[in-house]
RODO-2510 file (C-alpha; in nm, 4 decimals, decimal comma):
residues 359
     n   res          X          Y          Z
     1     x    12,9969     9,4326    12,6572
     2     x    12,8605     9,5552    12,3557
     3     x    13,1066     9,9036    12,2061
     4     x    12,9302    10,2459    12,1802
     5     x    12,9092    10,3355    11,8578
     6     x    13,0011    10,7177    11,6889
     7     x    12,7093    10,9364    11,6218
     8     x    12,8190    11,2510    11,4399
     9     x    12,5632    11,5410    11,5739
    10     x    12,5042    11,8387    11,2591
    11     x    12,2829    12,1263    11,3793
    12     x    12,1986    12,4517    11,1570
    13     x    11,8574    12,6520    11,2187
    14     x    11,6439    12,3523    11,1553
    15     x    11,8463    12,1112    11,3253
    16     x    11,9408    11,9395    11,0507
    17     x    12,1937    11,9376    10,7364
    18     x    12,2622    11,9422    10,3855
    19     x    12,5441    11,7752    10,4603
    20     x    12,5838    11,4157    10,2581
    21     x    12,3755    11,1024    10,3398
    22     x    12,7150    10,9501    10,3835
    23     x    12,7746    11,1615    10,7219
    24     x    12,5116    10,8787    10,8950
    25     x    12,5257    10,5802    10,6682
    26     x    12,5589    10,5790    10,2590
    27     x    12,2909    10,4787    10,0210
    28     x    12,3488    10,0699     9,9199
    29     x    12,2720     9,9607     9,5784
    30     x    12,1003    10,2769     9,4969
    31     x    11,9765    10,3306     9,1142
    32     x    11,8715    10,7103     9,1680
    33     x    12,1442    10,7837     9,4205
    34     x    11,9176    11,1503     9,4170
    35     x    11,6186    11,0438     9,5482
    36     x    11,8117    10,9040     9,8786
    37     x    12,0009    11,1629    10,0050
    38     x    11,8309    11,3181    10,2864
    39     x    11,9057    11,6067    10,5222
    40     x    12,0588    11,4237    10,8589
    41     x    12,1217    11,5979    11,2019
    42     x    12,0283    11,5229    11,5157
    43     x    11,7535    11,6588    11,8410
    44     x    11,6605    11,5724    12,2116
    45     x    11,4053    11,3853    12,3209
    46     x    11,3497    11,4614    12,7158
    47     x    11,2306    11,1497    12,9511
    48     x    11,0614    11,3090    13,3168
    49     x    11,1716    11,1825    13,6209
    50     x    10,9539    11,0828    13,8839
    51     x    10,8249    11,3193    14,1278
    52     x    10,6365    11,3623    14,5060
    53     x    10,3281    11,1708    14,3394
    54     x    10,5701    10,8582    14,2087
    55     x    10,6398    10,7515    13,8638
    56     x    10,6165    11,0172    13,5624
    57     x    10,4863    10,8780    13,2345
    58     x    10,6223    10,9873    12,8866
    59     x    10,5050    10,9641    12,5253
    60     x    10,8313    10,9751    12,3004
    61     x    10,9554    10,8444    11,9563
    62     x    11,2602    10,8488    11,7114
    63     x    11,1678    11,1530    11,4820
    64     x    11,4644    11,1011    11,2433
    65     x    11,5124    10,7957    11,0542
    66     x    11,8084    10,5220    10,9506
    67     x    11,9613    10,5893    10,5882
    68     x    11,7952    10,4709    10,2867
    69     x    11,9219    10,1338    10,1798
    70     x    11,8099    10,1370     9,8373
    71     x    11,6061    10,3863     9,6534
    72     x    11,4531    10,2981     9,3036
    73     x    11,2917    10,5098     9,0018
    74     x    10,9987    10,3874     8,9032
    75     x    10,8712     9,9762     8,9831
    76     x    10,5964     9,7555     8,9648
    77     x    10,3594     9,6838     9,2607
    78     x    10,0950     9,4023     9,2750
    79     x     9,9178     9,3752     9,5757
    80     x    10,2145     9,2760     9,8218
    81     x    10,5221     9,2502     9,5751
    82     x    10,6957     9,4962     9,4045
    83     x    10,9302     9,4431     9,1701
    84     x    11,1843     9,6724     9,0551
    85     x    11,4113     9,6601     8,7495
    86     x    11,7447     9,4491     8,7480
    87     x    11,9164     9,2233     9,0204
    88     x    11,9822     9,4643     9,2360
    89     x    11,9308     9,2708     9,5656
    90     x    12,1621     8,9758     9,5184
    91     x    12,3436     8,8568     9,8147
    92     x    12,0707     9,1077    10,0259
    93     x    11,8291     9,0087    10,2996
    94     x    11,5973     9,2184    10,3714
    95     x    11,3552     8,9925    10,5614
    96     x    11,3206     8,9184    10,9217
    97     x    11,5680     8,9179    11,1645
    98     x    11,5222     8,7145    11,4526
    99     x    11,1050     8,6756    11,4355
   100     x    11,1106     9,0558    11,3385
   101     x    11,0702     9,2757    11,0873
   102     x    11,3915     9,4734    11,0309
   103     x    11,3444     9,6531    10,6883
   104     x    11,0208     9,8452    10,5644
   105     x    10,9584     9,9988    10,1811
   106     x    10,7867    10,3333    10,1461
   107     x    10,6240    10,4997     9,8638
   108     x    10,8173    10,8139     9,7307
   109     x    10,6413    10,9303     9,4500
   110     x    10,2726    10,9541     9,3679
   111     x     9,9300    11,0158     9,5169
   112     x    10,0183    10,7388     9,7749
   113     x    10,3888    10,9201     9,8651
   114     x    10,4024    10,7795    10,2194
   115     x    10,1742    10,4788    10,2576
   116     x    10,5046    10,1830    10,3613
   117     x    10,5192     9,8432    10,4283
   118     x    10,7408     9,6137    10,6053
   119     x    10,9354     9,4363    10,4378
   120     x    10,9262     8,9972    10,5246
   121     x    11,1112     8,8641    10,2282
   122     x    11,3188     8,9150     9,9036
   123     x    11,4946     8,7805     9,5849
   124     x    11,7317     8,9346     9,3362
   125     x    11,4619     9,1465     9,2116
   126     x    11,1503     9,1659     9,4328
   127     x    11,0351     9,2521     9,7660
   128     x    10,7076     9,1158     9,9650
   129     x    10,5334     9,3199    10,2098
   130     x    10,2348     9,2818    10,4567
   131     x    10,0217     9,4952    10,2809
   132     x     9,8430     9,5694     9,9868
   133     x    10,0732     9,8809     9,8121
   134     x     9,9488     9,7873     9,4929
   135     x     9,7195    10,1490     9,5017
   136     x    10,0155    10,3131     9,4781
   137     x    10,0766    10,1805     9,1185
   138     x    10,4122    10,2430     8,9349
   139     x    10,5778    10,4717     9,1398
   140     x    10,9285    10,5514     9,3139
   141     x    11,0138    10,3541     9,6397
   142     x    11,2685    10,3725     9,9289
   143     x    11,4127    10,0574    10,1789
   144     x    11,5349    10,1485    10,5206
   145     x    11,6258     9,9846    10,8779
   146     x    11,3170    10,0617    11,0922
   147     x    11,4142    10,2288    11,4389
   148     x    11,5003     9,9406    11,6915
   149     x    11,5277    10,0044    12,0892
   150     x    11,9113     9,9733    12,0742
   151     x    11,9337    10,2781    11,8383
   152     x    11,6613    10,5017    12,0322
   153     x    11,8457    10,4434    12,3790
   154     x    12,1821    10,3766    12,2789
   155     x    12,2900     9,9900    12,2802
   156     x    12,4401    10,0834    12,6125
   157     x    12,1798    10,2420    12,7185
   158     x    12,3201    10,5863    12,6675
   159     x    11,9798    10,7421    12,7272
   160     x    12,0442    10,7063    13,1284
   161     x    11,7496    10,4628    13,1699
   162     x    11,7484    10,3785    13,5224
   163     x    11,8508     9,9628    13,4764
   164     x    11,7534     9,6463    13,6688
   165     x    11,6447     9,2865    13,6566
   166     x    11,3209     9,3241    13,6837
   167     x    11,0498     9,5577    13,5326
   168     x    10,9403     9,6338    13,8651
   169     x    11,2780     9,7503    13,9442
   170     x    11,3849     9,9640    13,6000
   171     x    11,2965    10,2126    13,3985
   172     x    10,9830    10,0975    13,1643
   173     x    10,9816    10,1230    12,7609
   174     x    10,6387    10,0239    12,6240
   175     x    10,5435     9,9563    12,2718
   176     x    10,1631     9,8664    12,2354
   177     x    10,0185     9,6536    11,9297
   178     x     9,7120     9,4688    11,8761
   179     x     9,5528     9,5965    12,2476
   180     x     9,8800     9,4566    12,4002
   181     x    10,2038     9,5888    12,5377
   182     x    10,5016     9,4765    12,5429
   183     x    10,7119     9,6063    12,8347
   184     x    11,1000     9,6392    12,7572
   185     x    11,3911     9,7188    13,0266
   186     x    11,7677     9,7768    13,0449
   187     x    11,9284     9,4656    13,2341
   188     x    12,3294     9,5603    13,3117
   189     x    12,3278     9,2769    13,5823
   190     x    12,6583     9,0356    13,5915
   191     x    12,6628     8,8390    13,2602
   192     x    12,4443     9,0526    13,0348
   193     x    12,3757     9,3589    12,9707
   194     x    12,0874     9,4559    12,7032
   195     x    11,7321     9,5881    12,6863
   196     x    11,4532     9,2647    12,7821
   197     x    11,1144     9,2327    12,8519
   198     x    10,9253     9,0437    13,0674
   199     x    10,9857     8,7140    12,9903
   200     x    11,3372     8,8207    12,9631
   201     x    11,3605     8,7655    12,5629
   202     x    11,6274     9,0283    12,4328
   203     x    11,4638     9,2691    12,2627
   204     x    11,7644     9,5355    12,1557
   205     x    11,6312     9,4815    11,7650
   206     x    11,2631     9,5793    11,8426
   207     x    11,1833     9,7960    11,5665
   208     x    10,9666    10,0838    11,6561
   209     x    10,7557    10,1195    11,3190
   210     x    10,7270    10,4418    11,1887
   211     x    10,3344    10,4794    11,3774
   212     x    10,4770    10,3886    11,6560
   213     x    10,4923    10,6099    11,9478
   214     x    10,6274    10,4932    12,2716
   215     x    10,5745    10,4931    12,6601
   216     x    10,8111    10,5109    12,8700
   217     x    10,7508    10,5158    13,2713
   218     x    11,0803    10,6605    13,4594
   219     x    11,0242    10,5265    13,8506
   220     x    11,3208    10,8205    13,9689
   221     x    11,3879    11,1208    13,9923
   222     x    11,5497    11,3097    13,7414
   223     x    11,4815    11,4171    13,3988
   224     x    11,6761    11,2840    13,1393
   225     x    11,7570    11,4384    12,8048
   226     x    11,9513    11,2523    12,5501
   227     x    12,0274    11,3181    12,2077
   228     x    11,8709    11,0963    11,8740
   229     x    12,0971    11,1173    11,5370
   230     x    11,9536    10,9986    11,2154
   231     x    11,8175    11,1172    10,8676
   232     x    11,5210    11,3785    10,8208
   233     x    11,2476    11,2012    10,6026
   234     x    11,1268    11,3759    10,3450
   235     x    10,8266    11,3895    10,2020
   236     x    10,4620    11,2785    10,3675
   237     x    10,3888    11,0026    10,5980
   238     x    10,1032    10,7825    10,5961
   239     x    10,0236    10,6358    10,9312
   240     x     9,7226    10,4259    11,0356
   241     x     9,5155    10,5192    11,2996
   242     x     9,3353    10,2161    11,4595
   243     x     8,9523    10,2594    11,6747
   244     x     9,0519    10,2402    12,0086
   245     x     9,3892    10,4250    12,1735
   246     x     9,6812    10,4519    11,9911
   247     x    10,0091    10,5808    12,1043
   248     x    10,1444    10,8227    11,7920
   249     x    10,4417    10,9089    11,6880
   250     x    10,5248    11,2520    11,5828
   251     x    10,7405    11,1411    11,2447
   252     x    10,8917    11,4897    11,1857
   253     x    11,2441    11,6982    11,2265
   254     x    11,1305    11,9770    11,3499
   255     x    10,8355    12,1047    11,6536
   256     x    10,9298    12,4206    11,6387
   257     x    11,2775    12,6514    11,5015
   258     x    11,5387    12,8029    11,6672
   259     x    11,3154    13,0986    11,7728
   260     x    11,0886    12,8967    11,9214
   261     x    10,8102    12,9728    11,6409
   262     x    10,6008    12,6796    11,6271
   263     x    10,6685    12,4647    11,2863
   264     x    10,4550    12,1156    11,3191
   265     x    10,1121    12,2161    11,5631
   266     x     9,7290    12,0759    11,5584
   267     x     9,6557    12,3191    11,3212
   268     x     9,8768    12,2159    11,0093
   269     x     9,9192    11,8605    11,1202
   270     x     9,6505    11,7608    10,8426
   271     x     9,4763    11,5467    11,1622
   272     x     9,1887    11,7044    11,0318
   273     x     9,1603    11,7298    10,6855
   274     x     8,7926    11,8625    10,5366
   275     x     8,8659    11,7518    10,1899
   276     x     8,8893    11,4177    10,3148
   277     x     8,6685    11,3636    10,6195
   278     x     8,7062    10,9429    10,5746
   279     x     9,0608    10,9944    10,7014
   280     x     9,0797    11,2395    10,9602
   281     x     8,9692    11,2448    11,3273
   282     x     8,6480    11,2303    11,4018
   283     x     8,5437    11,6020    11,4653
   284     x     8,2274    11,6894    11,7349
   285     x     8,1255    11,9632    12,0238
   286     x     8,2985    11,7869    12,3175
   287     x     8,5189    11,5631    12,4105
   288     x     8,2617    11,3252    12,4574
   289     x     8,1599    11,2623    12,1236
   290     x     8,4862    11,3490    11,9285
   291     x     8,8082    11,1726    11,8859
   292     x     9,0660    11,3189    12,1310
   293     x     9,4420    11,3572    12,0843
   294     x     9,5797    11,3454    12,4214
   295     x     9,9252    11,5191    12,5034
   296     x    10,1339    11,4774    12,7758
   297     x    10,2915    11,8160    12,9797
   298     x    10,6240    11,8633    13,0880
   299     x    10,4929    12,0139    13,4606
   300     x    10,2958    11,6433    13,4446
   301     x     9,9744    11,5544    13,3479
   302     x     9,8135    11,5577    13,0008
   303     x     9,5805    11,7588    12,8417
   304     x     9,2771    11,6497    12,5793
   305     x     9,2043    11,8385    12,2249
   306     x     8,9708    11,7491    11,9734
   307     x     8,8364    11,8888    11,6580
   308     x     8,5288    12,1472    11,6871
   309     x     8,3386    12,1518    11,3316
   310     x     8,0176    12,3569    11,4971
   311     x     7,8628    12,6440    11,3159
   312     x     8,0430    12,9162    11,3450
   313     x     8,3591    12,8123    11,4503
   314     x     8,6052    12,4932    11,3021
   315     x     8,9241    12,4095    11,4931
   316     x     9,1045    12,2375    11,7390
   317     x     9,0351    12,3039    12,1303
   318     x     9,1068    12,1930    12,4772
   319     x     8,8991    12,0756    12,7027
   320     x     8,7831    12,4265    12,8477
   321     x     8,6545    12,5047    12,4526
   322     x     8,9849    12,7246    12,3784
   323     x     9,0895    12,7497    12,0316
   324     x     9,4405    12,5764    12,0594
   325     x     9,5384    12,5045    11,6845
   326     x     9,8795    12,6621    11,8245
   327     x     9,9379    12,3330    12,0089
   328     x    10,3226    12,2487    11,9308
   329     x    10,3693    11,8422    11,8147
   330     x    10,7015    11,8699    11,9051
   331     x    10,9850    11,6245    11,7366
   332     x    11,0947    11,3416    11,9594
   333     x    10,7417    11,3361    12,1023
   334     x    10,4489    11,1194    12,0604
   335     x    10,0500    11,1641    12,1633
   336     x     9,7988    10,9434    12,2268
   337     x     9,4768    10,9785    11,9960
   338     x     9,1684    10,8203    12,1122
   339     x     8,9512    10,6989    11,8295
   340     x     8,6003    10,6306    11,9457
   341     x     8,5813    10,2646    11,8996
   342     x     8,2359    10,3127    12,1293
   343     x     8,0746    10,4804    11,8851
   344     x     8,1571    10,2108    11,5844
   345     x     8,4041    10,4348    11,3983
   346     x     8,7101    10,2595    11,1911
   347     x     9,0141    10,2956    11,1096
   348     x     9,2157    10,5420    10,8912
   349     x     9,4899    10,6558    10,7423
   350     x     9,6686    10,9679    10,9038
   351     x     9,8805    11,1499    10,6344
   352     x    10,1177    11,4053    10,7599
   353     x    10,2613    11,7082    10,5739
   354     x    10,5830    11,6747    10,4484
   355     x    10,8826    11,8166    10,6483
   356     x    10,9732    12,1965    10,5335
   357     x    11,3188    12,1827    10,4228
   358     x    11,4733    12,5397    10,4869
   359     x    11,7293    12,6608    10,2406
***
């Protein structure tokens, strides 16, 4: 039986802290101890139950992150390696864990603030990645512990996921990659007890990269709500956005503040950006001919958006041509965003606004 570990829950206005990094995890080997010390608190993510129609689907994801491992000043980045000044990764491994990645490297500082990689190897004094960062020139970095299953859902599955030894019996966790998804579920039969997929490979260190949204398919009734600790990321996000669907995460604190006044919506997610077209959804007069972002309800269902550029009016709306740039993307949620691979668009690179850090 694996122990449940302590999560220590901090809650102002914001839902989330000043309070020390050290409160979730302390900063390793860091040389600008500033740059790492994030807010940290904690939020629910809600999971619906199943109802008269039969399974309920819902589109979730961490929102706060792990502690920063090691945060640098400024370093050198060629293409995939970037080297920063000293030894000060002796005796550190930072490369896979068991076939996956366990550590990525993001971009503090610097027109490309957000763009990350993950992280498949290290010496003393460099890192390799498995992309190009090298855009980014000499900037600031940051290393952290992506996400896994075990820390969303609690290694004991502390979320309430209903278990079993089969998928067709338990609760469903999907992550999708490459067109493909990989179907994850709680086993507590005699003898083990973990999260597997499938073909029953243990999967409790699947990281859920910071794009990542994920889909989970709850086959009984009941809602569940359960609570996610971790560290508030500061500063922007970069997140690609691939032609076809792609399950998003929402990689923020904060939907909306204690008085329910919306913080992070459609309108000021930067989805849309008109001083740089290249990397924003793909804007049109219906559905049909624009990319859609695609949330789910809580009374079931989802309902379709998509960017209206037409003359005379430029925003988001629904489906029913309503402007809804009030549209809340909460924290602990994700959305699906349909780009048009049918009409030969490509990829790009999503950057969201940096969290608003209340005094």
């Amino acid at each position: 039986k694996k122990t449940q570990g302590t999560i220590m829950k901090i809650k102002t206005s914001l839902f989330y802290s000043f309070a020390a990094a050290s409160l979730l995890g302390s900063v390793a080997n860091a040389q600008d101890a500033s740059s790492a010390t994030d807010p940290v608190g904690f939020h629910t993510i809600n999971v619906y139950g199943a109802d008269a129609n039969g399974a309920r689907f819902s589109l979730i994801s961490p929102g706060l992150v792990n502690p920063i491992e090691y945060a640098s000043g400024t370093v050198s980045i060629t293409a995939t390696t970037i080297t920063v000044e000293g030894t000060p990764f002796v005796d550190i491994d930072y490369g896979q864990v068991g076939g996956v990645n366990a550590y990525y490297v993001e971009v503090t500082t610097g027109d490309e603030a957000g763009a990350w990689g993950n992280i498949t190897a290290n010496d003393d004094s460099t890192l390799t990645v498995d992309r190009d960062l090298s855009a980014a020139g000499a900037e600031s970095i940051a290393v952290r512990k992506h996400v896994t299953i075990a820390d969303l859902f609690g290694p004991n599955n502390e979320a309430g996921l209903d278990p079993g030894d089969q998928p067709a019996l338990a609760d469903e966790i999907s992550l999708f990659a490459n067109g493909a998804a990989d179907v994850i579920f709680y086993d507590d039969t005699e003898g083990f007890e973990g999260y597997i997929n499938a073909a029953f490979d243990v999967k409790d260190n699947t990281p859920i990269e910071p794009q990542q949204g994920v889909y989970v398919q709850r086959k009984v009734a009941g809602d569940l709500a359960f609570t996610r600790a971790g560290h508030v990321k500061v500063g922007p996000t970069k997140l690609q956005i691939n032609t076809g669907y792609n399950n998003v995460a929402v990689p923020r604190a904060v939907g909306t503040d204690d008085q329910d006044n919306p913080v992070f919506t459609l309108g000021t997610s930067n989805l849309y950006d008109p001083a740089d077209p290249t990397n924003s959804v793909d804007p049109g007069d219906s559905p049909d001919v624009a990319d859609e972002v695609i949330v789910a309800n809580p009374a079931g269902g989802f309902s379709v958006y998509f960017y209206d550029t037409t003359e005379g009016f430029e925003g988001w709306i629904d489906a029913a041509f309503a402007p809804r740039d009030d549209i809340v993307l909460n924290n602990g949620t994700a959305f699906l965003l349909n780009r048009k691979a049918n009409l030969t668009r490509t990829s790009f690179i999503w950057t969201v606004p940096a969290e608003e850090i209340a005094d």
